[in-house]
FIDRENLO-712086 format. One line per field, with one value per residue (C-alpha): x, y, z; chain; residue number from 1; residue in three letters. Coordinates in steps of 0.2 Angstrom, whole numbers, plus 5000, padded with zeros to 4 digits. Layout:
c1	c(X,...);
c2	c(Y,...);
c3	c(Z,...);
mol	c(A,...);
seq	c(NUM,...);
type	c(ALA,...);
***
This chain:
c1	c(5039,5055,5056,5059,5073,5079,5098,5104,5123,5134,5151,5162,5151,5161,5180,5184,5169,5160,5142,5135,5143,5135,5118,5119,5126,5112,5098,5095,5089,5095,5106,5089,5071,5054,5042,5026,5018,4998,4998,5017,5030,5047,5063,5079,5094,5111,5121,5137,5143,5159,5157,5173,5173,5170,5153,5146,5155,5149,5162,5173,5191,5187,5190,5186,5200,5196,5204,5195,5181,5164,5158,5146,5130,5115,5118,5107,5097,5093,5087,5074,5068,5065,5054,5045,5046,5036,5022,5008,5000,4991,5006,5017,5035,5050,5067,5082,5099,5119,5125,5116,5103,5106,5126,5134,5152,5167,5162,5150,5133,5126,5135,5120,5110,5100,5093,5088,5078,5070,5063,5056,5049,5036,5029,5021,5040,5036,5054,5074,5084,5104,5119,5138,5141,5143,5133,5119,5107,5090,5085,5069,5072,5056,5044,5054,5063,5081,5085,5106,5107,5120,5134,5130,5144,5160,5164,5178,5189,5204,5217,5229,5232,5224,5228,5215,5211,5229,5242,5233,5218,5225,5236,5221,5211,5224,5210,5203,5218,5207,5187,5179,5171,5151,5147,5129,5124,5113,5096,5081,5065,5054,5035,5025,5007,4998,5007,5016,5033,5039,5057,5062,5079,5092,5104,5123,5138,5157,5167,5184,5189,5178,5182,5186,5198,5208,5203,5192,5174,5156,5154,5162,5160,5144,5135,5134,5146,5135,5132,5115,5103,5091,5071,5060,5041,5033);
c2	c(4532,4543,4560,4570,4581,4597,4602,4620,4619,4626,4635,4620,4606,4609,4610,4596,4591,4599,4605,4594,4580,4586,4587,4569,4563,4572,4568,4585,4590,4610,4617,4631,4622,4626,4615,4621,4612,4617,4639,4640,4637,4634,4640,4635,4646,4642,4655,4649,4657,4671,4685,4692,4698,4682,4682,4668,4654,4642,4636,4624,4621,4638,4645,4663,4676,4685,4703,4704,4694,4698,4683,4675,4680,4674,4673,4682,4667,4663,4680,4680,4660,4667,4681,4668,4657,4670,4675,4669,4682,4667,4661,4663,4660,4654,4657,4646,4648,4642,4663,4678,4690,4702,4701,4716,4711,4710,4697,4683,4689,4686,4704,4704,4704,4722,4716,4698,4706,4718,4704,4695,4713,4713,4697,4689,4682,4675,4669,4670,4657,4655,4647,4649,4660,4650,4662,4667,4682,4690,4706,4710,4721,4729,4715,4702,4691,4684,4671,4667,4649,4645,4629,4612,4612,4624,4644,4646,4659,4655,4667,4659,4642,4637,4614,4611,4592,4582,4580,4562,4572,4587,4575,4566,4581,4596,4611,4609,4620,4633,4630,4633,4619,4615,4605,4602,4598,4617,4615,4623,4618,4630,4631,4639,4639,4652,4666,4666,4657,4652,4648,4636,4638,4633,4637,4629,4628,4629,4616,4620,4637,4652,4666,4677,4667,4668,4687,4688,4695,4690,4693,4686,4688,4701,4690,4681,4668,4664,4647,4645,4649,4662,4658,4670,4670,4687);
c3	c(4914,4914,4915,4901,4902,4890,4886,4885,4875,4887,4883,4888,4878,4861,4868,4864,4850,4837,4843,4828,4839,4855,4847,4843,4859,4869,4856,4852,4834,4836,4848,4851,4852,4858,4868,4874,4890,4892,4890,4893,4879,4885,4874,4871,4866,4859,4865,4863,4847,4843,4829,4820,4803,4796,4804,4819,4822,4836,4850,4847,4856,4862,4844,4850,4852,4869,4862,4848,4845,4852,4861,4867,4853,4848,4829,4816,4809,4830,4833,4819,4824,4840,4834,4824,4841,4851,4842,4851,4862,4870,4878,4892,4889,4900,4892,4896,4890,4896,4897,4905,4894,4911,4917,4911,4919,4905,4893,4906,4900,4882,4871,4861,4876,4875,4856,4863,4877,4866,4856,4874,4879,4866,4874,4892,4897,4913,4916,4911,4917,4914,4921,4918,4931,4945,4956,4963,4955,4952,4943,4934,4920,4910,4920,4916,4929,4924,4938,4938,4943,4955,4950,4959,4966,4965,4962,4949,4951,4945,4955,4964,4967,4984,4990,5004,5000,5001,4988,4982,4979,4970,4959,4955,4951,4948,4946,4961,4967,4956,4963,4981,4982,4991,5001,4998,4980,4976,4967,4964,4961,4948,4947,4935,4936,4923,4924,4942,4946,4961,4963,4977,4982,4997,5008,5010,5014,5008,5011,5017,5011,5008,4995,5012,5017,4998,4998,4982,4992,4990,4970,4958,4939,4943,4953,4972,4975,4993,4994,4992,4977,4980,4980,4970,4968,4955);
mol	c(A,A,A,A,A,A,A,A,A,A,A,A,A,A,A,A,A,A,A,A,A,A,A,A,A,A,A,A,A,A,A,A,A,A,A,A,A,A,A,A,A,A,A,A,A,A,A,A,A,A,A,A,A,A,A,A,A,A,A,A,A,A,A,A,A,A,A,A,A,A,A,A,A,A,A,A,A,A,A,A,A,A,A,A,A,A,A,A,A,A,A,A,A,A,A,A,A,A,A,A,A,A,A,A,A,A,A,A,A,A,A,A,A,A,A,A,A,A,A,A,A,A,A,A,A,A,A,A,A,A,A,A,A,A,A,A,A,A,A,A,A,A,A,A,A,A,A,A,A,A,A,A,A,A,A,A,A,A,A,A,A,A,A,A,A,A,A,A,A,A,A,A,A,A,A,A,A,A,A,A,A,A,A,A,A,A,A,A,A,A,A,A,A,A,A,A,A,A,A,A,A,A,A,A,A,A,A,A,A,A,A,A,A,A,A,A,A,A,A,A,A,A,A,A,A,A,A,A,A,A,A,A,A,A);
seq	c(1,2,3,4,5,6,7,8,9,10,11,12,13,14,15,16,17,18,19,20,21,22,23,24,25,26,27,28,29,30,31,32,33,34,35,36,37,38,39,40,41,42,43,44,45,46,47,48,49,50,51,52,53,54,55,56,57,58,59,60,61,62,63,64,65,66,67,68,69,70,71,72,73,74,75,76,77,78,79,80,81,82,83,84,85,86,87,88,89,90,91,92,93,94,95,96,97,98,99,100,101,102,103,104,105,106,107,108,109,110,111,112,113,114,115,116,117,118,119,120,121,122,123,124,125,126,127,128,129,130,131,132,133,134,135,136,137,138,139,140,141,142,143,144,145,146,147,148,149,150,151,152,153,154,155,156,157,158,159,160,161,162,163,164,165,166,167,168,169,170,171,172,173,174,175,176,177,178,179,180,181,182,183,184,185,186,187,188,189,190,191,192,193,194,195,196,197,198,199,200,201,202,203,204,205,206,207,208,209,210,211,212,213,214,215,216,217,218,219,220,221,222,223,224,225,226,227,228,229,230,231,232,233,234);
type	c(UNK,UNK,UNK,UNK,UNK,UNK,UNK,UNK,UNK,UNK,UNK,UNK,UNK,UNK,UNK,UNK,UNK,UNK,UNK,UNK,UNK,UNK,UNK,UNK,UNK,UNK,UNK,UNK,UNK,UNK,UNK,UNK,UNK,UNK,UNK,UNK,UNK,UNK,UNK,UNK,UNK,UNK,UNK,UNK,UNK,UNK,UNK,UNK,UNK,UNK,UNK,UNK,UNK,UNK,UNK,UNK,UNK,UNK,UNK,UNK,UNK,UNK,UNK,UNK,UNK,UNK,UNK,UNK,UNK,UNK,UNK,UNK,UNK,UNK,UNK,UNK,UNK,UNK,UNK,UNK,UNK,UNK,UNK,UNK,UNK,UNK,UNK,UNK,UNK,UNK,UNK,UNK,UNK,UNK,UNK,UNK,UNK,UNK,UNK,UNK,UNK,UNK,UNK,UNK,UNK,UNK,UNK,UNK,UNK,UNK,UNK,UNK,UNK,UNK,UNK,UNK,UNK,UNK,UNK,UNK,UNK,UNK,UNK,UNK,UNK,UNK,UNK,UNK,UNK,UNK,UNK,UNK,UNK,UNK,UNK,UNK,UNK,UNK,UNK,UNK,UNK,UNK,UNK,UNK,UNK,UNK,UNK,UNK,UNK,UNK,UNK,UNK,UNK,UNK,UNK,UNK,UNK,UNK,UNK,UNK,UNK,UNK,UNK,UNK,UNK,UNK,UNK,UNK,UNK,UNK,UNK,UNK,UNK,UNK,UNK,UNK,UNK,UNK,UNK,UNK,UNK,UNK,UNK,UNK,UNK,UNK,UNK,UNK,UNK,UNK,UNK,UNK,UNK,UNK,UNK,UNK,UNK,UNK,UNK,UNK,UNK,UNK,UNK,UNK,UNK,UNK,UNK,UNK,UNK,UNK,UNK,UNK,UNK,UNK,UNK,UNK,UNK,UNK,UNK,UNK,UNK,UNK,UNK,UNK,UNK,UNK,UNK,UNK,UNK,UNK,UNK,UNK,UNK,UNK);
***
């Protein structure tokens, strides 16, 4: 028997497809889903979505304007399917989703963030768990955990151009002038049993360069860019 396995939509899924397209490709009905696993139901959000004043639109070839749009949101018809999602006051809830409901740098965490959390407040939300921010963070606001997983493998940032593999290689893959690169592959394993959750996390290594030596510190985007992903247990 295989393992079953959930997708989040993240912010780089559509640039090149419609989200409709990625649903099919992934075998997802909705881009946001719930799935319940014995007294823990597990939900899903698309967070990828810009507003303007034509209302939400989803992502697609990055169709947002970075100075005037508000970006990333959970739309209106999400928010209220999430209410519906979390009535059970039997239930303890784990919340995944591709942008941060806790990052309050420039525009990395979710801008609707304060009204999603609101929502979770008014239930047992034992866990918060995002990506995107390639880094490494934990903060429990109102009870509730919000867990920053750290990439697999690479920090973005983007500054200057930085060639530490070879010519062949930088030719071949021109944005690695652009990442700090791993050199173990970060993971973490999550357990959740009732109501207490234990993140298992590790410790690595960069590979060649470190953001020291390119002068950019140890956070990047609001969070940790250590190379490691933090273990967590409330």
């Amino acid at each position: 028997m295989g393992v079953p396995v959930y997708h989040t939509m993240g912010n780089h899924d559509s640039d090149e497809y419609l989200q409709e397209t990625v649903l099919k490709f992934t075998g997802m009905k909705n881009g946001y889903y719930s799935f319940v696993i014995g007294l823990t139901k597990f939900i899903i959000l698309n967070t990828c979505y810009s507003k303007n004043e034509d209302g939400c639109l989803p992502y697609y070839k990055r169709n947002y304007n970075k100075k005037q749009d508000i970006y990333p949101v959970v739309p209106e018809i999400e928010r209220d399917w999430l209410r519906q999602e979390i009535q059970d006051e039997e239930l303890n809830y784990v919340v995944f989703s591709h942008q941060s409901l806790s990052n309050n740098f420039q525009q990395r965490g979710l801008a609707n963030r304060n009204e999603i959390r609101n929502i979770l407040e008014q239930r047992k939300v034992i866990l918060c768990m995002n990506g995107h921010d390639h880094g490494d963070d934990c903060s429990v606001i109102n009870g509730i955990p919000y867990y920053t997983m750290n990439s697999m493998s690479y920090i973005w940032h983007g500054t200057k151009s930085v060639f530490s593999y070879g010519d062949e290689i930088h030719e071949k893959y021109p944005f690695l002038k652009d990442m700090i690169l791993y050199e173990e592959p970060l993971h973490a394993l999550v357990e959740i049993d009732n109501s207490h959750v234990r993140v298992i996390g590790m410790d690595g290594h960069y590979q060649t360069i470190s953001p020291e030596d390119i002068g950019i510190g140890t956070t990047w985007n609001g969070v940790s860019i250590a190379p490691k992903v933090s273990s967590f247990e409330m």
